[in-house]
C-alpha positions in Angstrom: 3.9 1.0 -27.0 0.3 0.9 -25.7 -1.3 3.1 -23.2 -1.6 2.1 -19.6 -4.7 0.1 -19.0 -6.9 1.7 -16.2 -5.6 -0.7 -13.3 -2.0 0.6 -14.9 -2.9 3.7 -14.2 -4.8 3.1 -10.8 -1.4 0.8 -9.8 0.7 3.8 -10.9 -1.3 6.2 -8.7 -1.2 3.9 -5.4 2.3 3.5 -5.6 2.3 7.4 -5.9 0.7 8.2 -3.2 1.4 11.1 -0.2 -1.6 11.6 1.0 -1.0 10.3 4.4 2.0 12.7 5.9 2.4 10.7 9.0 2.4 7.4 6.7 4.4 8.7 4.2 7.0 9.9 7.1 6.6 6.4 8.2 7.5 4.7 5.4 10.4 7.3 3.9 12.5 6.3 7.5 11.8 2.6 6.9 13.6 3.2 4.0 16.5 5.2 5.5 16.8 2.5 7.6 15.7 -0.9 5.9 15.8 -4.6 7.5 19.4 -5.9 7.6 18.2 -8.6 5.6 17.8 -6.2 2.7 20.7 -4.5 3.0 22.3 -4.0 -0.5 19.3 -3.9 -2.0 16.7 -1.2 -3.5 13.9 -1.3 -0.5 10.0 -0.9 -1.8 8.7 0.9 1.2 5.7 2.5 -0.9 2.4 1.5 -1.1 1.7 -2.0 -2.4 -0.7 -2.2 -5.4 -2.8 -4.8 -5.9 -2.3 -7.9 -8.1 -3.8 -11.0 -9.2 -6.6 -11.2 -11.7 -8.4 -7.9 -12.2 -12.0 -10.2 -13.2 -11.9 -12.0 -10.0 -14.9 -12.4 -8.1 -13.4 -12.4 -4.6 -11.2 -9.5 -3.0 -9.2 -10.3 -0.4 -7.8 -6.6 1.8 -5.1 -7.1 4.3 -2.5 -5.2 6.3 1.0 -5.3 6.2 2.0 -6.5 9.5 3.9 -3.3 10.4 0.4 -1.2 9.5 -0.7 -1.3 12.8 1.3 2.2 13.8 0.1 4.7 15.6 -3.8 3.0 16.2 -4.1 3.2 12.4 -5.2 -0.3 12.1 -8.1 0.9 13.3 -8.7 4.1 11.0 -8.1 1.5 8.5 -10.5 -1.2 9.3 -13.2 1.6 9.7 -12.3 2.7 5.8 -12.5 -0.6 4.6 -15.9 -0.8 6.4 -16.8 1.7 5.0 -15.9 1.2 1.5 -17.5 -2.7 1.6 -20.3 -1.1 3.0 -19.9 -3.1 6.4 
């Protein structure tokens, strides 16, 4: 078997992540309590990691369209801002 690949290992750490408590609360009673349209089956509610090819020249960063809780869709575009170097 081969060793992860670093976007393995940066996909396996995203999905991993707790380093929001109020997201992470968030998301744990979205999954207590998933869409009835998913009942009966095993709900993601964890981070998404990204996907596509990892040599592309143009990134695309969204939202889910629940994200915006709590005036975090701000705190977020800020980051990504940030990050971009907006």
């Amino acid at each position: 078997m081969q060793s992860p690949t670093a976007l393995e290992r940066l996909n396996a750490r995203i999905v991993r992540c707790r380093r929001c408590p109020r997201l992470v609360a968030h998301r744990e009673a979205a999954a207590a309590e998933p869409p009835l349209r998913y009942r009966g089956q095993r709900y993601w509610a964890r981070p998404l990691p990204g996907f596509g090819d990892p040599r592309a020249r143009l990134l695309l960063v969204g939202l889910a369209p629940a994200a915006a809780f709590d005036g975090d869709l701000v705190v977020a575009g800020e980051a990504l801002a940030i990050e971009v170097g907006a």
